[in-house]
C-alpha beads as a LAMMPS data file, in Angstrom:
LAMMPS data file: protein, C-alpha beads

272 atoms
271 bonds

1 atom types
1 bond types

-500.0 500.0 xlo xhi
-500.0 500.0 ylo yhi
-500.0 500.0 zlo zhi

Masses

1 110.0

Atoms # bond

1 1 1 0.000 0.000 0.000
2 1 1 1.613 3.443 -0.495
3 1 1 2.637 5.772 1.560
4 1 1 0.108 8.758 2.764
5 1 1 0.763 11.754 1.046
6 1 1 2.990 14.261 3.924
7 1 1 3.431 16.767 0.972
8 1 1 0.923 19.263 -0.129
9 1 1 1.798 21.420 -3.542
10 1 1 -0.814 24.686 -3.120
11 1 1 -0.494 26.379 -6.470
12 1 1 -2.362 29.931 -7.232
13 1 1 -4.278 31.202 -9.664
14 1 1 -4.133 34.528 -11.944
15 1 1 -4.043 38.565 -10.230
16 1 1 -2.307 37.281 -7.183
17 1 1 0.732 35.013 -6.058
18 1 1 1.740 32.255 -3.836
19 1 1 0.724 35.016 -0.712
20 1 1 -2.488 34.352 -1.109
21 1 1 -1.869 30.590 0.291
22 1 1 -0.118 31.883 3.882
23 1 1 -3.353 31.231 5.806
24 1 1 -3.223 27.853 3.943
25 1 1 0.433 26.721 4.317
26 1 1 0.338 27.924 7.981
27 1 1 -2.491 25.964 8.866
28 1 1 -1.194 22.661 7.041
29 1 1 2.356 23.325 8.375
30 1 1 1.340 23.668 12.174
31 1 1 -0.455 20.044 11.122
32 1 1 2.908 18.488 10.401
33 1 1 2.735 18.934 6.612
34 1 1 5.617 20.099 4.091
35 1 1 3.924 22.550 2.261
36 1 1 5.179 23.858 -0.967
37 1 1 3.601 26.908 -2.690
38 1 1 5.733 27.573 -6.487
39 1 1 4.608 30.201 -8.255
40 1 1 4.789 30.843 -11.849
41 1 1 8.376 31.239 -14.017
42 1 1 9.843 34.535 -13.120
43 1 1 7.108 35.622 -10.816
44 1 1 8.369 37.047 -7.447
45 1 1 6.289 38.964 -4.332
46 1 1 3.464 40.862 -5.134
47 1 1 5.788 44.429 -4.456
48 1 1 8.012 43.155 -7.116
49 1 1 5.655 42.055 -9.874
50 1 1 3.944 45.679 -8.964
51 1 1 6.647 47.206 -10.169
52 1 1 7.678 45.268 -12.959
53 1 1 5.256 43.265 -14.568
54 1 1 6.750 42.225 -17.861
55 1 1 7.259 38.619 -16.206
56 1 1 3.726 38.514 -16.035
57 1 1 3.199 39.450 -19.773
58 1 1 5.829 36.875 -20.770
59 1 1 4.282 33.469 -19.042
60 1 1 3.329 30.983 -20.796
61 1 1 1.529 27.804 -19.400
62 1 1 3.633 25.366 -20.809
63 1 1 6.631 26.603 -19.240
64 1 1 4.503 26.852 -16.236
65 1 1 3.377 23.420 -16.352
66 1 1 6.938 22.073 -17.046
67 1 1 8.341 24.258 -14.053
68 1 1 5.018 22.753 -11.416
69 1 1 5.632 19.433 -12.891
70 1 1 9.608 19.694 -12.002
71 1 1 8.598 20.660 -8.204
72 1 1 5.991 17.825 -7.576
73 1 1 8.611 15.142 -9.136
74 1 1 10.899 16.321 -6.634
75 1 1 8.934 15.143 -3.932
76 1 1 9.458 11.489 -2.313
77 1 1 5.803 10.417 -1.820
78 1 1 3.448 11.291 -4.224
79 1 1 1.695 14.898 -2.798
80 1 1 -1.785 16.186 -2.717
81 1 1 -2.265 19.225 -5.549
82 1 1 -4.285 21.917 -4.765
83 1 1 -5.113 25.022 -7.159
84 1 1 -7.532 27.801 -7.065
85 1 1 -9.186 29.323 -9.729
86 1 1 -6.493 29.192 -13.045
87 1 1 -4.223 27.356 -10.153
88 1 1 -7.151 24.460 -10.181
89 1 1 -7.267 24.272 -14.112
90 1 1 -3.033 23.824 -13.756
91 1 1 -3.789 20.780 -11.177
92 1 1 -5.515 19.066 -13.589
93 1 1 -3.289 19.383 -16.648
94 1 1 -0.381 17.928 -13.683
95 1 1 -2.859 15.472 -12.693
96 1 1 -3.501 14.409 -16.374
97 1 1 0.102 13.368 -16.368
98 1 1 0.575 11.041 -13.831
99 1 1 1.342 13.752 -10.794
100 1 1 0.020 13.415 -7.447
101 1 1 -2.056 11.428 -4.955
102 1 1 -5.140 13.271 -5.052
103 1 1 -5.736 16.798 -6.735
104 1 1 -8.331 20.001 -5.133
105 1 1 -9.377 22.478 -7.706
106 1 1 -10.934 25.145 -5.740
107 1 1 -12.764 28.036 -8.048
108 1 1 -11.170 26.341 -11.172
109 1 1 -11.212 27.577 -14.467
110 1 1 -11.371 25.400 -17.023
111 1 1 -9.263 23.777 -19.652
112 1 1 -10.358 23.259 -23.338
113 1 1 -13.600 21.693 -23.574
114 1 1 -15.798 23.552 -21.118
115 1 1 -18.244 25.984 -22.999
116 1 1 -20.121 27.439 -20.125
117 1 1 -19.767 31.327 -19.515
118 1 1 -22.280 32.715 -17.183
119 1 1 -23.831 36.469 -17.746
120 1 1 -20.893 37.301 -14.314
121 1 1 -17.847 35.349 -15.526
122 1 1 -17.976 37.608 -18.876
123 1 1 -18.072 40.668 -17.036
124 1 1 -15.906 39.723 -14.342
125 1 1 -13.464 39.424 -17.248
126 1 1 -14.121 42.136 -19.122
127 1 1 -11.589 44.488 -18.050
128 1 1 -9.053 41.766 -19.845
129 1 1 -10.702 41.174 -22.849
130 1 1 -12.091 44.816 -23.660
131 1 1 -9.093 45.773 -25.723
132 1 1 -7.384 43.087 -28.189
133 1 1 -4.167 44.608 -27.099
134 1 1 -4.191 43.569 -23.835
135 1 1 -3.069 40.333 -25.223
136 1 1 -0.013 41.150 -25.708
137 1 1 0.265 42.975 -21.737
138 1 1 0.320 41.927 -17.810
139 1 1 -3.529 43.112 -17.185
140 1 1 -4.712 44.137 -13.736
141 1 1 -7.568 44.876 -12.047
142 1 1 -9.169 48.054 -10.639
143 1 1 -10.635 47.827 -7.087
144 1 1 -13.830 48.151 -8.065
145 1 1 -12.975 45.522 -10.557
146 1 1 -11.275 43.578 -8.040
147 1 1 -14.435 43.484 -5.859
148 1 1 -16.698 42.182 -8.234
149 1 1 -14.282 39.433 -9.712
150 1 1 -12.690 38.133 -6.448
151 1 1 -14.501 39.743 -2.827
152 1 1 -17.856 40.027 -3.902
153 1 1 -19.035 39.117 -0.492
154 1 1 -17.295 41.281 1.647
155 1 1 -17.661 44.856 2.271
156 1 1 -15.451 47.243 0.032
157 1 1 -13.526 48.224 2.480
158 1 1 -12.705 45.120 3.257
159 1 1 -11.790 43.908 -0.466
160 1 1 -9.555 47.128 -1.130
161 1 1 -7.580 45.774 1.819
162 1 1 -7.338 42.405 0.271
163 1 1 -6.488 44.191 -3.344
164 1 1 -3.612 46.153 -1.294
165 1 1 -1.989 42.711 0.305
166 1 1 -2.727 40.495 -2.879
167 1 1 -3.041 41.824 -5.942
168 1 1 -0.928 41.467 -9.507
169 1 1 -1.722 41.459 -12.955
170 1 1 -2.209 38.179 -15.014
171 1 1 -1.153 37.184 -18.215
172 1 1 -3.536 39.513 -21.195
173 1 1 -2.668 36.356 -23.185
174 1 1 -3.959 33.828 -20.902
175 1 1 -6.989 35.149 -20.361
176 1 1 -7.822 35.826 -24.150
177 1 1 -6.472 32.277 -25.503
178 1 1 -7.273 30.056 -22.390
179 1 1 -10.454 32.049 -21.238
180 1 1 -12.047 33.545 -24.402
181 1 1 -10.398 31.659 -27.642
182 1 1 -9.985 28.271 -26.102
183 1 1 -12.723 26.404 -27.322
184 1 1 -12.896 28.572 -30.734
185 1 1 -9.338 27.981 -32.310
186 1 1 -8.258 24.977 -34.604
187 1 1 -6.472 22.062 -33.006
188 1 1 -5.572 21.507 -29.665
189 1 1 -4.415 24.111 -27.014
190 1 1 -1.898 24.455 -24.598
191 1 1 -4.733 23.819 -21.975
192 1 1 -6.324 20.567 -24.007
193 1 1 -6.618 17.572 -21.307
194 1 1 -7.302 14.004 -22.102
195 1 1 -10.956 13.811 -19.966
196 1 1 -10.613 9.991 -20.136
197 1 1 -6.711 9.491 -18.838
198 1 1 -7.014 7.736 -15.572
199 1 1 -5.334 10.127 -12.405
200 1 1 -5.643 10.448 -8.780
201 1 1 -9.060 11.604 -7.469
202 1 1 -9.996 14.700 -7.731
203 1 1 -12.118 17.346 -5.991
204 1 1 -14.379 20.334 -7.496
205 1 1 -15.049 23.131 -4.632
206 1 1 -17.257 25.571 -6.091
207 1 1 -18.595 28.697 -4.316
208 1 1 -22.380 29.556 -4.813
209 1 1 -21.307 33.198 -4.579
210 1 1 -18.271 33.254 -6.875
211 1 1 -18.488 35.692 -9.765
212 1 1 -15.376 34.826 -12.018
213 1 1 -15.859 31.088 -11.684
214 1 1 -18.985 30.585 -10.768
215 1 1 -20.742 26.895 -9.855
216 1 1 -21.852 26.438 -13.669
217 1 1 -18.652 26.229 -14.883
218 1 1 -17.243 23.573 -12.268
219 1 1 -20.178 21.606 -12.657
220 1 1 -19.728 21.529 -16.210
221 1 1 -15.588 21.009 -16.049
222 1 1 -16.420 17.977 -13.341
223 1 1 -18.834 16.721 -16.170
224 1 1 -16.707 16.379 -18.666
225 1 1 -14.164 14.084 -16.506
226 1 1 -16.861 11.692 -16.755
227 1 1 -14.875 9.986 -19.361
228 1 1 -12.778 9.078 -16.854
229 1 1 -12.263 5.938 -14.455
230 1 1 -10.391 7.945 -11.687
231 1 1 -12.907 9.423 -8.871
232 1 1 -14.230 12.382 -9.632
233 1 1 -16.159 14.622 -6.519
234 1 1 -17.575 18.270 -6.304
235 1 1 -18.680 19.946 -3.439
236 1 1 -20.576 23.877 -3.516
237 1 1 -20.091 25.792 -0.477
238 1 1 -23.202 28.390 -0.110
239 1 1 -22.506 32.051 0.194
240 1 1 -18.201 31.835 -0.762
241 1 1 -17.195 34.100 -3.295
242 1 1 -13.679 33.962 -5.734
243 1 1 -11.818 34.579 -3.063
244 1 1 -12.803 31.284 -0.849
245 1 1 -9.045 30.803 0.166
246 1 1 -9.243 33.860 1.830
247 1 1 -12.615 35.628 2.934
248 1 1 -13.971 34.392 6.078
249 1 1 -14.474 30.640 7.102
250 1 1 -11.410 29.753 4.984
251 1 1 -10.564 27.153 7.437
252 1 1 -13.388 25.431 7.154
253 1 1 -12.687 24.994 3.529
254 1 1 -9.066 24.320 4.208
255 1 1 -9.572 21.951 6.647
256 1 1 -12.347 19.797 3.939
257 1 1 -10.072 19.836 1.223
258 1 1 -7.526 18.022 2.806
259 1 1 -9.767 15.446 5.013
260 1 1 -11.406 14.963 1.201
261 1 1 -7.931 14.475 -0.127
262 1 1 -6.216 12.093 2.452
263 1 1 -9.184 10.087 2.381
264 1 1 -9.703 9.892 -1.379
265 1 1 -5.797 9.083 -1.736
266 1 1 -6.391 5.669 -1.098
267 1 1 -8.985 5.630 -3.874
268 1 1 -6.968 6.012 -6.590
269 1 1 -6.244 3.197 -9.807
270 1 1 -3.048 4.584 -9.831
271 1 1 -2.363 4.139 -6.342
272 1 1 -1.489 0.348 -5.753

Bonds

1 1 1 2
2 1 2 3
3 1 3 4
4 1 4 5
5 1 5 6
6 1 6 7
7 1 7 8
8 1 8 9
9 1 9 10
10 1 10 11
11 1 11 12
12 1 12 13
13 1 13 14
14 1 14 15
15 1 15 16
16 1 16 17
17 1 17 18
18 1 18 19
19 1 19 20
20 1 20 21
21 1 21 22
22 1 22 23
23 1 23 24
24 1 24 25
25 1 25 26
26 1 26 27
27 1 27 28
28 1 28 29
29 1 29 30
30 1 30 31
31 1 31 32
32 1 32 33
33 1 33 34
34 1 34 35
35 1 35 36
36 1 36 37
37 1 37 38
38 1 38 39
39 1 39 40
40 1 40 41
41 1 41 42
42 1 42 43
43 1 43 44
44 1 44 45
45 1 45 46
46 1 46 47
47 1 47 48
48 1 48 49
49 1 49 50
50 1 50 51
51 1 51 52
52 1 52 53
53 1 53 54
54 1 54 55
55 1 55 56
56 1 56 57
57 1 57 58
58 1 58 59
59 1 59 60
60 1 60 61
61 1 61 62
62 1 62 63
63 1 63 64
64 1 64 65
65 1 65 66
66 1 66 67
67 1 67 68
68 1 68 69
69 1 69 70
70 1 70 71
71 1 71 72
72 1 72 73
73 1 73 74
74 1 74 75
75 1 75 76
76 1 76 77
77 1 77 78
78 1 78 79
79 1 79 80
80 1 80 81
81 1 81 82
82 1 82 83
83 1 83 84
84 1 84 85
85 1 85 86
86 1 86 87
87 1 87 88
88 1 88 89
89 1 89 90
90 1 90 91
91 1 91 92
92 1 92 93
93 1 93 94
94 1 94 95
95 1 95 96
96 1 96 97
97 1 97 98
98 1 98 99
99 1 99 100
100 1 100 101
101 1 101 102
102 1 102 103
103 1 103 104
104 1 104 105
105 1 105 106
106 1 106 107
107 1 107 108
108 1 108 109
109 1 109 110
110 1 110 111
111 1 111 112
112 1 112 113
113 1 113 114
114 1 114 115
115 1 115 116
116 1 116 117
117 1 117 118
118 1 118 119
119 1 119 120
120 1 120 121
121 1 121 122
122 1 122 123
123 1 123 124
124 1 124 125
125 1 125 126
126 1 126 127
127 1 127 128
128 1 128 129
129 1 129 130
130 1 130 131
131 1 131 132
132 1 132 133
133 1 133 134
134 1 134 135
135 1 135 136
136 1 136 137
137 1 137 138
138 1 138 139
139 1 139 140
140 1 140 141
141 1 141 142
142 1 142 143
143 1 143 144
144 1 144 145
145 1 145 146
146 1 146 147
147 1 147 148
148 1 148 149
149 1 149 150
150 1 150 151
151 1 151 152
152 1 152 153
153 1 153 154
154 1 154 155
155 1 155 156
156 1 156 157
157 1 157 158
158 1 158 159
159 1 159 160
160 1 160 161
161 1 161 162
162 1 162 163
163 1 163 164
164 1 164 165
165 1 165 166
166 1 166 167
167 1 167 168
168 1 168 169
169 1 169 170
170 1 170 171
171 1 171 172
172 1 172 173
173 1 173 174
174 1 174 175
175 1 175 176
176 1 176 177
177 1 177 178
178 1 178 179
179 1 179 180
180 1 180 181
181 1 181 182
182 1 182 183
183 1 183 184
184 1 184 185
185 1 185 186
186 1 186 187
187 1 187 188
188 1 188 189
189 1 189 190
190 1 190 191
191 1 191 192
192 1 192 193
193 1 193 194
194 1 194 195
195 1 195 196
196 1 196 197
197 1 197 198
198 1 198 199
199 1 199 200
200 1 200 201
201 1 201 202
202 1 202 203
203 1 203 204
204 1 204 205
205 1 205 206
206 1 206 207
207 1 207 208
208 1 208 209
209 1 209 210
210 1 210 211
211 1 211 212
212 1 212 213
213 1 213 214
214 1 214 215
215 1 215 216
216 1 216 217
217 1 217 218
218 1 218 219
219 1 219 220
220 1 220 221
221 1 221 222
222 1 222 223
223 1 223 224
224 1 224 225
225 1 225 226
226 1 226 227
227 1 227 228
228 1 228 229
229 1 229 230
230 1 230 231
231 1 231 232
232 1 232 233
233 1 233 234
234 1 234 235
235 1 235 236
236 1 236 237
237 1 237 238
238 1 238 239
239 1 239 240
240 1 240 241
241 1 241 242
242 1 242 243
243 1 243 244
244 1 244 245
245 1 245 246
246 1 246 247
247 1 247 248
248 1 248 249
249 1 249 250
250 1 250 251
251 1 251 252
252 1 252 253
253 1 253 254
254 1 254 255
255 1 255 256
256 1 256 257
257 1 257 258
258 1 258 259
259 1 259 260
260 1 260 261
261 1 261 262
262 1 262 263
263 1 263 264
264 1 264 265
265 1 265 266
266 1 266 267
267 1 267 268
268 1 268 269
269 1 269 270
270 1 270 271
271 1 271 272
């Protein structure tokens, strides 16, 4: 039988870095967990990528993959993946290949495949896709912008504050191929999965509340692993927003994600 998983890989999404994990980390650390939270090729703290963002406008996701992939392999005993939001559509390209012991996409967006977008994911992703140029630039979001996308369930005040500790600019290219032009173009893309490949089980959290992401389009992205022989769960959490890792009661979700994932280790084809 293999060994429990005493590694957990926490990997973040788009507009913010491996920060937004500390509550995370230092929860699963003070559990006796080595936590690992990589970010992105060239990405640094959120001060840094503030003032120089052309790291951010340079990313691509296979390079990203490639560099997520090399940290997992690193690890002994197979660890448990977590994402959130573009973070959870990275842990299942990993998962796809073979990585991990069980896999938490938390918010995720989807890879190639998934035509859902809600009336609130369009708008929350407007400010990206407005201007064709922006493809080509590191895009950010305003506050107000910020609010709607991510904090949509806390008070303003509250979500500028989270802006001010948080927030970077993502990828305009990301967002335009992956988010708008995925589904459209000819041929595979760099965020095609194989929805049949057997992988370590894996775990949809949606939040009822969540603007940018919202419960259609993880419903629809856990559908589509139907294909699939490997377990496939998804929970929705009433009244969580975007930013579920972070807002309020983010322990409770913390604390489910991993009792889901050492538990559902042991599920796994792959496993034995």
């Amino acid at each position: 039988m293999p060994a429990a998983p005493d590694t957990i890989v926490l990997i973040h999404g788009l507009w913010v870095t491996p920060r937004s994990w500390e509550g995370w980390k230092a929860r699963y650390e003070a559990q006796g967990y080595r936590v690992l939270t990589p970010t992105y090729p060239g990405f640094g703290e959120v001060e840094a990528m503030r003032a120089d963002d052309s790291a951010i406008a340079a990313a691509s996701v296979p390079d990203t993959v490639a560099h997520l992939a090399s940290v997992i392999e690193t690890v002994d005993t197979p660890p448990i993946l977590m994402g959130h939001s573009f973070g959870g559509m990275l842990t299942q390209l990993l998962l796809a290949k073979g990585l991990g012991a069980a896999g938490v996409a938390i918010d995720s967006a989807p890879p190639e495949g998934v035509r859902v977008t809600p009336p609130s994911q369009a708008r929350s992703l407007f400010p990206a896709l407005r201007n064709p140029a922006n493809f080509h630039r590191a895009v950010g979001f305003t506050k107000a912008e910020w609010h709607y996308a991510f904090t949509n369930t806390l008070s303003r005040e509250e979500s500028d504050a989270v802006w001010e500790r948080y927030a970077i600019a993502a990828p305009g290219n990301w967002v335009w191929a992956y988010g708008l032009l995925a589904n459209w173009r000819p041929g595979r893309q760099e965020t095609w999965v194989d929805y049949s490949v057997d992988r370590a089980p894996l775990l949809f959290i949606a939040g009822e509340k969540d603007h940018i992401m919202p419960p259609a389009v993880n419903r629809a992205n856990a559908k589509r692993w139907g294909r699939s022989p490997a377990v496939t769960d998804l929970i929705e959490l009433p009244g969580r927003d975007h930013w579920t890792c972070g807002a309020p009661g983010w322990e409770d979700v913390a604390d489910r994600a991993l009792a889901w994932a050492l538990e559902s280790a042991g599920r796994s084809s792959l496993a034995a």
